[in-house]
C-alpha positions in Angstrom: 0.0 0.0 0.0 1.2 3.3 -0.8 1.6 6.4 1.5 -0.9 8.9 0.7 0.0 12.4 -1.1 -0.5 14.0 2.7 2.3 11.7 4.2 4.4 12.2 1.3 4.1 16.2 1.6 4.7 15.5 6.1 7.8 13.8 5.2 9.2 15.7 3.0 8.4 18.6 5.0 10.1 17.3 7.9 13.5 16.7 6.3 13.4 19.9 5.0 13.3 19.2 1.0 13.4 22.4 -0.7 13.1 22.7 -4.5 13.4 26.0 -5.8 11.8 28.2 -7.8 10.5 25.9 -10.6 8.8 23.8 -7.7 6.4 26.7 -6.3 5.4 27.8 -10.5 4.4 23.8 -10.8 2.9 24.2 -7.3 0.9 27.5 -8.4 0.0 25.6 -12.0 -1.0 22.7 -9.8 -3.0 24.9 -7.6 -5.0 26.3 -10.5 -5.8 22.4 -11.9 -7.3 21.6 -8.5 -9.7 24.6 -8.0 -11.4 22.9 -11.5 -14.7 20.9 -11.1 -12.5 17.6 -11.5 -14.6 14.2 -9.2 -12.8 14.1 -6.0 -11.2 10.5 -6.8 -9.5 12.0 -9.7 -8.8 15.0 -7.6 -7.1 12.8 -5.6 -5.4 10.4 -7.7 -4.0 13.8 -9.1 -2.6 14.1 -5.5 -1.1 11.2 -5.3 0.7 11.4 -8.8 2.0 14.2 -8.6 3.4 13.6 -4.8 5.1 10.4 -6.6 6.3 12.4 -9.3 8.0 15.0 -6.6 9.4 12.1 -4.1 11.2 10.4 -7.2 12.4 14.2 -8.9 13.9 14.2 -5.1 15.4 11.4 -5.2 16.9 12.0 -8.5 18.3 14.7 -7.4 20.1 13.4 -4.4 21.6 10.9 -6.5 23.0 13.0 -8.9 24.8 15.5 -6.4 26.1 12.1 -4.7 27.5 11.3 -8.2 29.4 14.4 -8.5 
């Protein structure tokens, strides 16, 4: 079973994972897609994708400066 998008968005808060600039314009884009009329399953499967989506970007990320 997955973690939902809200235990996702705790944990990353509480390590403290910033991602700059490009992250808050998605965020703002994101915020805009959710205020639609959308069912609230898709609603939240959107959620849950796009928490995915940011927890492997994050991952990514940390790999590559390791790899440096």
């Amino acid at each position: 079973m997955s973690p939902s998008p809200l235990t996702i968005v705790a944990q990353r808060s509480a390590i403290g994972v910033s991602v700059g600039s490009v992250t808050s314009e998605h965020e703002q884009q994101v915020a805009k897609l959710t205020k639609a009329l959308y069912p609230v399953d898709r609603q939240a499967k959107f959620l849950e994708l796009q928490a995915e989506v940011e927890t492997l970007l994050c991952h990514l990320q940390s790999l590559q400066r390791v790899r440096r």
